[in-house]
MARVEXPA-988924 format. One line per 5 residues: number of its first residue (from 0); their letters; for each residue z, x, y of C-alpha. Coordinates in steps of 0.1 Angstrom, whole numbers, plus 5000, padded with zeros to 4 digits. Each point is the difference from the previous one (the first is absolute). Layout:
<lumvexs>
NUM) a) Z:X:Y  ... $
</lumvexs>
This chain:
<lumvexs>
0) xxxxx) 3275:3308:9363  4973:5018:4983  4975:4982:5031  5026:5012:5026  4993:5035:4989 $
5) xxxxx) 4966:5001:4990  4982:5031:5011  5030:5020:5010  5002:5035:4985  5023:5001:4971 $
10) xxxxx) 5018:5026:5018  5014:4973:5026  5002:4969:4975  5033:4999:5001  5009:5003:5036 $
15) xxxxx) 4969:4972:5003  5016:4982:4976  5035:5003:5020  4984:4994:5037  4983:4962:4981 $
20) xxxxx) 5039:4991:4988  5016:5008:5029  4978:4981:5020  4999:4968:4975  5039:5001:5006 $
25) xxxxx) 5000:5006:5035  4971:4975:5007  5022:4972:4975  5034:5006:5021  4980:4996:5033 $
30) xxxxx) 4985:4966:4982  5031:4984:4990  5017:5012:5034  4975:4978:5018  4999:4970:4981 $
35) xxxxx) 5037:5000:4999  4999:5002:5040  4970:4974:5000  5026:4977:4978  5032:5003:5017 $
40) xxxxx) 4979:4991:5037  4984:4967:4981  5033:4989:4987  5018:5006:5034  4971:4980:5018 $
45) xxxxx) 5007:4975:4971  5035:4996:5005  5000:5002:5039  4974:4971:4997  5013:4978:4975 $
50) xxxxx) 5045:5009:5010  4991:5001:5038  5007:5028:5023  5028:5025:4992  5013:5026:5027 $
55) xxxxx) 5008:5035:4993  5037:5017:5000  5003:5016:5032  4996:5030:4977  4987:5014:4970 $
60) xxxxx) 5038:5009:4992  5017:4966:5010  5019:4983:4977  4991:4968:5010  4975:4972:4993 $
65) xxxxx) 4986:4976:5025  4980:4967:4995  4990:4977:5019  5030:4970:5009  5023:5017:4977 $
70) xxxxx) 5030:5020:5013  4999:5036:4994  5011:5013:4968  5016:5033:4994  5006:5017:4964 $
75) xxxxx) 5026:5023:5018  5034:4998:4979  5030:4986:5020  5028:5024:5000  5030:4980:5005 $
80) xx) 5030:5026:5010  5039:5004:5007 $
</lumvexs>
């Protein structure tokens, strides 16, 4: 810290001090944000490679699951009624 700071006034040390822990935050979110993205895209090219190619719900809301020479599936409840 005392490097981050070196030849600032003492009257602004501590807003110095501030602005270098904010950023050391901000730049370590932005840095596990990316790798996480950069993981999640290898293991989806992994899986799509190795499990062969799965289609998409017709939306991001559907409650079904479709694969390839499989019937659909759906996790709606069946309400069985008078």
């Amino acid at each position: 810290m005392q490097t981050a700071t070196l030849g600032i006034d003492r009257h602004f040390a501590g807003v110095a001090s501030a602005m270098v822990n904010t950023s050391q935050q901000v730049g370590g979110s932005i840095g596990t944000a990316l790798l996480n993205a950069l993981a999640a895209t290898a293991f989806t090219d992994y899986v799509q490679a190795r499990c062969g190619q799965l289609r998409r719900p017709e939306s991001a809301s559907s409650a079904a699951f479709e694969m390839p020479g499989h019937d659909r599936v759906s996790t709606e409840p069946k309400i069985s009624g008078p």
